[in-house]
Structure formats: C-alpha cells, structure tokens
N, C-alpha and C positions, 0 to 999 in steps of 0.2 A: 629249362635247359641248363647245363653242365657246362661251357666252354674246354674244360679238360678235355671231358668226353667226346667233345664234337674233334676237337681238335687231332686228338687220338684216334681216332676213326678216321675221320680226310686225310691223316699219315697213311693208317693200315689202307686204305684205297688206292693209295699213287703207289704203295710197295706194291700192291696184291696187282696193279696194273702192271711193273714193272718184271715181275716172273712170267709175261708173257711174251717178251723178246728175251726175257731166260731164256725161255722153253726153246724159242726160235733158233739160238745159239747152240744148247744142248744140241737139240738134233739137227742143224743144219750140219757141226762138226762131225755130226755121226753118222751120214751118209757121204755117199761118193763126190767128187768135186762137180760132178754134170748134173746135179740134183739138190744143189745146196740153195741157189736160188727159190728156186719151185717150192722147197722145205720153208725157208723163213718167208714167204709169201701166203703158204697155207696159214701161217700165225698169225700174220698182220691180215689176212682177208678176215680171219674169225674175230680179229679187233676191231673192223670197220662193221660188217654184219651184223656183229651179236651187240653191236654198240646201238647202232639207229633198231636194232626190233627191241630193242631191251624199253627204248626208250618210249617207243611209240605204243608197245602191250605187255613187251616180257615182265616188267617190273607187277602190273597188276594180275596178270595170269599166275604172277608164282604169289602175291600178298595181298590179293586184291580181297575182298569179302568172299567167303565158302558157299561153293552153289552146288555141292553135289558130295557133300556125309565124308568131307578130308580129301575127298580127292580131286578138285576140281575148283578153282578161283577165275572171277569174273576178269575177265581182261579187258570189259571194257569201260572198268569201275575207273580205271584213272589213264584212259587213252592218253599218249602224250605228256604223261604227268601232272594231269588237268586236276588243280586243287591242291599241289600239293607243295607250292613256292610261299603258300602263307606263313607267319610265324607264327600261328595255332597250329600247324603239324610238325607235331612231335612224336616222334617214336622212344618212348621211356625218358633219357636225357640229352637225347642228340635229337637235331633235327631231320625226319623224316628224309629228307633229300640227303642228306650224308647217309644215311642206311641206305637210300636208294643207289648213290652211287661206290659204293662197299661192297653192294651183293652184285651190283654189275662186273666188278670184275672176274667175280665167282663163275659166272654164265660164260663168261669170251673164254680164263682160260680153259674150262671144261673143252666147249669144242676144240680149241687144242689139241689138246693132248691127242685127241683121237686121230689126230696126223700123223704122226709118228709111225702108227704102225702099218699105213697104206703109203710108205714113202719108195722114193724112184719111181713111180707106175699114176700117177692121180693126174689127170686133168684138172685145170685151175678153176672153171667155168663153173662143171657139173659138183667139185668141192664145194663151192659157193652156194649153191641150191642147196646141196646136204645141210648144209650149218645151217643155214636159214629153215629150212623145214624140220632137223631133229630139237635144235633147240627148243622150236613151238610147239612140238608133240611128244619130244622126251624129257627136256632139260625143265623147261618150265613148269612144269605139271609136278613133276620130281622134285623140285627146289619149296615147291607148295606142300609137298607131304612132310619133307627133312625141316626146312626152317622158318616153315607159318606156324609159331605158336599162338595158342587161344589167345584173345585180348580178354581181359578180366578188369570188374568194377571196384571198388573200393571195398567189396563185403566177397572177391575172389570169384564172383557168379560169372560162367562165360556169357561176355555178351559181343567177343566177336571170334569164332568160330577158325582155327586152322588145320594143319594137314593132318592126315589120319596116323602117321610114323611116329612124329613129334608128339602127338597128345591123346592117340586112343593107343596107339600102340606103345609108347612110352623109352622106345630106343634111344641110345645115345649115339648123338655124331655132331658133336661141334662144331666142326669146321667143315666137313663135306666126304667122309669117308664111302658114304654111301653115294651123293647127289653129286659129288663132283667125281672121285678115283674109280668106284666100281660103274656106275654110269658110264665116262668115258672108256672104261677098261671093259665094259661089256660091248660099247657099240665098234670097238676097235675087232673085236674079234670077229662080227657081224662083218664088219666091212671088208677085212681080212677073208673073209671066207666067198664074197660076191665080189671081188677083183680078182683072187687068183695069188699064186706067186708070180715073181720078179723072174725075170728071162735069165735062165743061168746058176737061179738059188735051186737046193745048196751047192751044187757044185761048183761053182765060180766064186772066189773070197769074195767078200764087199765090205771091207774096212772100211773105217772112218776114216775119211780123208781129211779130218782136222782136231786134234785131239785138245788143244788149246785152247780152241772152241766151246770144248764140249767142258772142258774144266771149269772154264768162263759160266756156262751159259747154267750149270750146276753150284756156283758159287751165287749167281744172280737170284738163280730157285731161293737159295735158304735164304739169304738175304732178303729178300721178298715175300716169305714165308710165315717169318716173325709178324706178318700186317694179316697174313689169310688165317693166322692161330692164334694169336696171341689181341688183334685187332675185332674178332668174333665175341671175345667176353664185352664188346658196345659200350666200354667204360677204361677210363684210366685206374683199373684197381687191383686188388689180388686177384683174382682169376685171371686177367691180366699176364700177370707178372706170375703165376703159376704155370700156366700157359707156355708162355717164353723159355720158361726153365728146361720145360716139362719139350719140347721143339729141338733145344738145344742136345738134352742129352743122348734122343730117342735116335736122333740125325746119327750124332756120334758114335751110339753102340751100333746101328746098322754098318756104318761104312768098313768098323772094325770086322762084325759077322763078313760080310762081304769078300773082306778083301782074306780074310781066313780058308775061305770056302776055296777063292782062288786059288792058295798057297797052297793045301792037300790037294782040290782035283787036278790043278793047270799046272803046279810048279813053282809058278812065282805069282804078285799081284801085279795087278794093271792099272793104268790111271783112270780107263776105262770103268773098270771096275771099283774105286774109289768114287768115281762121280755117281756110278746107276747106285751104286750103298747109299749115295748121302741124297739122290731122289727117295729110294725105298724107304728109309727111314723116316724122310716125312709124311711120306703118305699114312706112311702106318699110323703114326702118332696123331694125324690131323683129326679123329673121327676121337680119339681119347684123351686128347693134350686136357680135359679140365676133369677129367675122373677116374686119373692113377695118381700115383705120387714119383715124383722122381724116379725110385729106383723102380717102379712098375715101370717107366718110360723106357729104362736103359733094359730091361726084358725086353718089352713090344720090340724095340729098335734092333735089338741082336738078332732076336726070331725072325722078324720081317727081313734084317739084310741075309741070314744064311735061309729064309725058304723065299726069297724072290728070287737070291741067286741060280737057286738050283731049278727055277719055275723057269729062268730063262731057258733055259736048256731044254724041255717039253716040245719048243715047237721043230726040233731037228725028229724027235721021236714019234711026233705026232702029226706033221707035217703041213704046219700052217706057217705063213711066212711074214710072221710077226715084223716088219723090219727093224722096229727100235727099238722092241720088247716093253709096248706098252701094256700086251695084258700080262704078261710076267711081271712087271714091276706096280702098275695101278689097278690093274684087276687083282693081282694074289696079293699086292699089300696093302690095297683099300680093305681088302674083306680079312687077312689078317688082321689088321688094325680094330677092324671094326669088331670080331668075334672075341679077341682076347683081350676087351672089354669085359667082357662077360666074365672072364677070369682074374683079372688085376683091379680093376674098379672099387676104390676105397672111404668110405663116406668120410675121411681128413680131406679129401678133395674135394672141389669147390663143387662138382656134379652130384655129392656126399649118396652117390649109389654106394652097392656095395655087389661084387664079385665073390666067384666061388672061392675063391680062396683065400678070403674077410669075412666068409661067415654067411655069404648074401643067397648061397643056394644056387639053383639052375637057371634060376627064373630071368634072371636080366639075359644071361646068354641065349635061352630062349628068343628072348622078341631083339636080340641082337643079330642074329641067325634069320628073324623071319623080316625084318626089315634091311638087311641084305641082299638077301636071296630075290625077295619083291621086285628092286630095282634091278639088281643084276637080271631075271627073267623079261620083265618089262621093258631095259633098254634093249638089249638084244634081239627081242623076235621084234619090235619095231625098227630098229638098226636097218633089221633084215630086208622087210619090207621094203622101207625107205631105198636103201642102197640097189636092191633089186628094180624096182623105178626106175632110180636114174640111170643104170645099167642101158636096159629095154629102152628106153624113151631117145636119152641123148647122147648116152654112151660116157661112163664112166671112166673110163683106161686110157693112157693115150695108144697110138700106134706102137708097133713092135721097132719100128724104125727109128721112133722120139726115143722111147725106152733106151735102143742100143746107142744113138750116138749121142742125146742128150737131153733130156727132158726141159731143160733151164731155158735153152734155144730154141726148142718147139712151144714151148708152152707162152715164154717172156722175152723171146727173141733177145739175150742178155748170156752174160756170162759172168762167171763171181771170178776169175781170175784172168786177166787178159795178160797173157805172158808175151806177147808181144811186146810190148814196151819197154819190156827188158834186154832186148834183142840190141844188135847193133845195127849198124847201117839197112843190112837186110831184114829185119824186122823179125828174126826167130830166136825163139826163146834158143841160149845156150848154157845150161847148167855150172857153177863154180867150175873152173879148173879144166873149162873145154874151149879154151879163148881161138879164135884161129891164129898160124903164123904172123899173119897182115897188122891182126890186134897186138900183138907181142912187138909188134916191130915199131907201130905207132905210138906205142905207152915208152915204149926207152927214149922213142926221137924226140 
C-alpha cells in the first residue's frame, strides 16, 4: 500500500460526498419556494438509501467476482463488507475499503441527479422505494460493466474476470460518463414520462426561486468534482493531475459556450445559465478527463456547454417536462462527452487511445457509441418499468392539492422560509418600505 494513494482517495471520497448537497443546493435554488424542501430531501434520502444497500450488497454486486460473461457480479461475495477490513485487501495501492468507499459515493449521487427532473410533483415515500430498487437493478449492474476491470496475475493472465464495457468491449469512461450521467439522464427521462407534467407547465413561469442557491450549489459541483475526476486515476500521480487540468478547462470552455448561446438566442447571459454551463461541462469531460489533452478538453467543454444549451430547450418542442433539465444537461452531455472521445482521444494521454482525429480511425467511436447507447437503452426501459410500479401499486405523484399549495407541507409538514418571524407584533411578513403608521411612530418615539 501507498499511504499517498490511500490518502488521495479518502480526500477524493469526502469531495465526491460533498457534491451531493451541491446537487441539493443547485436544484433546491432551481425550483419554486414550496418545493425547495422536498428537493434537498430527495438528495439526502438517496444519501441515507444508497449508503446502507451500498454497504450491505451494492459494493459486491457492482465488484464482486463475475457470474454471468461481464454482466453480472456476485453480491453475495462480500455481504456487508465481509472480509474486507483485513490489511491483506488491497486493491492495486490503496486499501480495498478506501476503493469501497470512493465508488459509494458514485452510486448515492447517481440516484441524485435523477431528482431533478421529477421535481414539484414526487412523493417522498414512493421516491425512496425507486432509489432503493433502481440502484439494485440498474446502477449496480452498470457500475460492474463501466468500472470492474479484469484482475490480472503477474504474467497479465485474467484471473479475476470484470464487466463486459470496461474489458470486452474496451470503451472509455473514467469517471462515469456512461454509469453515472447517461444512466441518471436516461432514468430521468423514464421517470419524466410516468409522472406526467407539473400542473400549469408550460404555461405558468416557474423560476427558480433562489438563484444564490443554485450558484452555491454549482460551485460545490466543481469543487467536489476534482475528487470524482481527478480522485478516479486511485493514485496520487499524473493521471491525477492530468485529470484536474483536463476538469478545469473543459468546466471552463462550457460555461463560456453556454453563456454565448444565451447572448445570440436570449439577448443577454444568465447566472442561471453560467451555473447549468459549469454542470455541463463537467459531465462532459468526466467520461474523457484522462484520454484528451488540454485543448481536446477546452473542445468537449465548448461543444457540451453550446449543444446542452440548446438540448434544454427540446423539452418545450417535444413536450416533456424535464423540470431541472436533467436529461438536457446529463443525458446530452454524458453521451457528448462520452462520443467525442471517439474524436479527441490522444495516445500523449494517460488513456494513450487515440481518436479520429490522431490518426486512430473509427474504431474507438464505435464501441464508444455501443457502450453508450447499451446503458442509455437498459436504464431507461427499466426506469420505466420500475416507475410504472410504483405509479400502479402506491402511487407515485402527490395530490393535485399538495402540487398547488405546496408540496414541502404535504409531504414534510416544514417549510424552508418562515416569514413570519419577520413580522411585527402581528406576526405577517411586511416587505422593505411597507412599515405601518403605528411602526413609524414607535421607531421615532
């Protein structure tokens, strides 16, 4: 073991934990104020959920020994992490339980994300059951095709067997372009389609009711970000620190694309629009951050922020009611990210593939395209399934009544702003500069 490496890892862990009260932030700021609650409660429930299954089988269902030709790991090889506290389990230079708890946070904020785009409308209950049952039948399953590579013996012979993406199929996704953004961004759209829209879309605005929020909670992302890209190369080294670079710039050129797109279609830029640029840009980069070079990064990042921008805008045309524009942003820029690999990918990079336009052919964009597409088909018509379920059985939606007056109060009996306190004697909120006479008269005396 390596103490760097472990040490570097247990970092990239507590970051990669920490973008998921990002994310909470992001979209709490990005919905209405009667819905902000419910919003960062779907993210802490998927931290509480995805945390105890992760522990008790997730972890050996997605890296447990191969029972079924790449697609399929034993989960009951290390129930509860059984065997896996000795200082004989090592995984390369860290110890196995630092890997163990690095790739759990991969799993929580996956279900994430997929909140985002069933927000104002979700019961709390029936959300809990989804996360608990997609994770075990789409996330874990998935996380075993993208990041169980072969175990190999000193003469390179496989003698422990992983997922079919990673080693028969030979795609690249480093950090989770497939397993975490098109994943999430496929079951979002699934789930989007077996809820329905929101009472009033599109004809009733629904601005974000907290923009500061949402600034916040997109500064958290990146910041947290550097641990789920740059914490993936499982060592304190270049890849590493190519990685980080390679995060930095990609973030950078999207927000730029982004807020450009704004400025011809809209007129001006948005901070709104600055923050979904500097999501988009990560996601892109996360499946490529170790097999471009810099400036391939600052590509992917420009592409990804000006076609996620304009992907937001599909669901007014096509009429699904994305609320936070999760499959605009991790669905079209997970599978951006992950196809224009296939184009920028440069064997000076630490991945040392090579893309069509270093000489490498069609061939990588190929199985970059079928290892894509795989997961995006697979989360989705299970999504479906799943979500139809719990539809039928226990009732997915809340009332039409919660919806209009406030979902935070039906659901958490809570409310994220009690303006009451602000009030004077009578206890009602009075905005700047609406004092009554009686208050004007008591402030001079």
């Amino acid at each position: 073991m390596n103490q760097g490496d472990t040490a570097w890892v247990l970092i990239s862990a507590a970051l990669v934990l920490l973008m998921t009260p990002g994310l909470a932030f992001f979209y709490g700021g990005m919905v209405r104020a009667k819905s902000v609650l419910n919003m960062l409660m779907m993210s802490v429930g998927s931290m509480a959920v995805v945390g105890v299954l992760w522990i008790l089988y997730g972890y050996s269902f997605s890296f447990g020994k191969d029972v079924a030709g790449g697609w399929l790991a034993d989960p009951a090889e290390f129930f509860g992490l059984d065997g896996l506290m000795s200082p004989e389990a090592v995984s390369g230079t860290i110890p196995t339980l630092a890997f163990v708890a690095f790739q759990a946070m991969f799993a929580i904020i996956t279900v994430a994300l997929i909140s985002g785009a069933i927000a104002d409308r979700t019961r709390f209950v029936p959300w809990l059951v989804f996360a608990a049952v997609w994770v075990t039948v789409v996330y874990f399953p998935v996380a075993h095709w993208v990041f169980d590579f072969d175990g190999k013996d000193a003469d390179g012979n496989v003698t422990d067997p992983g997922g079919w993406i990673a080693n028969q199929l030979g795609a690249i996704d480093f950090a989770g372009g497939t397993a975490v953004h098109i994943n999430a961004g496929a079951a979002a759209l699934a789930l989007v389609l077996v809820l329905g829209k929101r009472r009033g879309w599109p004809k009733e605005p629904m601005k974000p009711h907290n923009l500061p929020f949402v600034v916040l909670g997109a500064g958290l992302l990146w910041f947290g970000w550097f641990g789920f890209n740059a914490g993936s190369a499982l060592a304190a080294n270049t890849t590493a620190a190519v990685t980080f670079v390679n995060t930095i710039g990609a973030t950078a050129a999207a927000t730029v694309g982004w807020l450009v797109v704004e400025r011809f279609r809209d007129g001006k830029p948005t901070t709104l629009g600055a923050a979904s640029g500097i999501v988009a840009g990560l996601v892109a980069i996360t499946p490529a951050c170790s097999a471009v070079s810099p400036i391939g990064a600052l590509a992917i990042g420009v592409i990804a922020g000006v076609v996620c921008a304009l992907a937001v805008g599909l669901k007014y045309k096509l009429g699904y009611d994305d609320s936070l524009d999760v499959v605009g942003v991790h669905l079209v820029g997970g599978l951006a990210g992950t196809l224009l690999i296939g184009l920028f990918a440069t064997d000076a990079a630490p991945a040392a593939a090579k893309g069509l336009f270093y000489g490498g052919g069609f061939e990588l964009l190929g199985k970059q395209a079928v290892g894509a597409f795989a997961v995006l088909v697979y989360s989705f018509v299970l999504s479906l399934l799943i979500g139809y379920l719990i539809k039928v059985t226990i009732g997915f939606r809340v009332e039409a009544e919660a919806e209009v007056e406030g979902i935070d109060d039906a659901e958490h009996a809570e409310s994220a702003y009690d303006f009451a306190t602000f009030g004077g004697r009578g206890g009602a909120f009075k905005p700047a500069g609406s004092a009554s006479t009686s208050s004007l008269e008591e402030s001079k005396a």
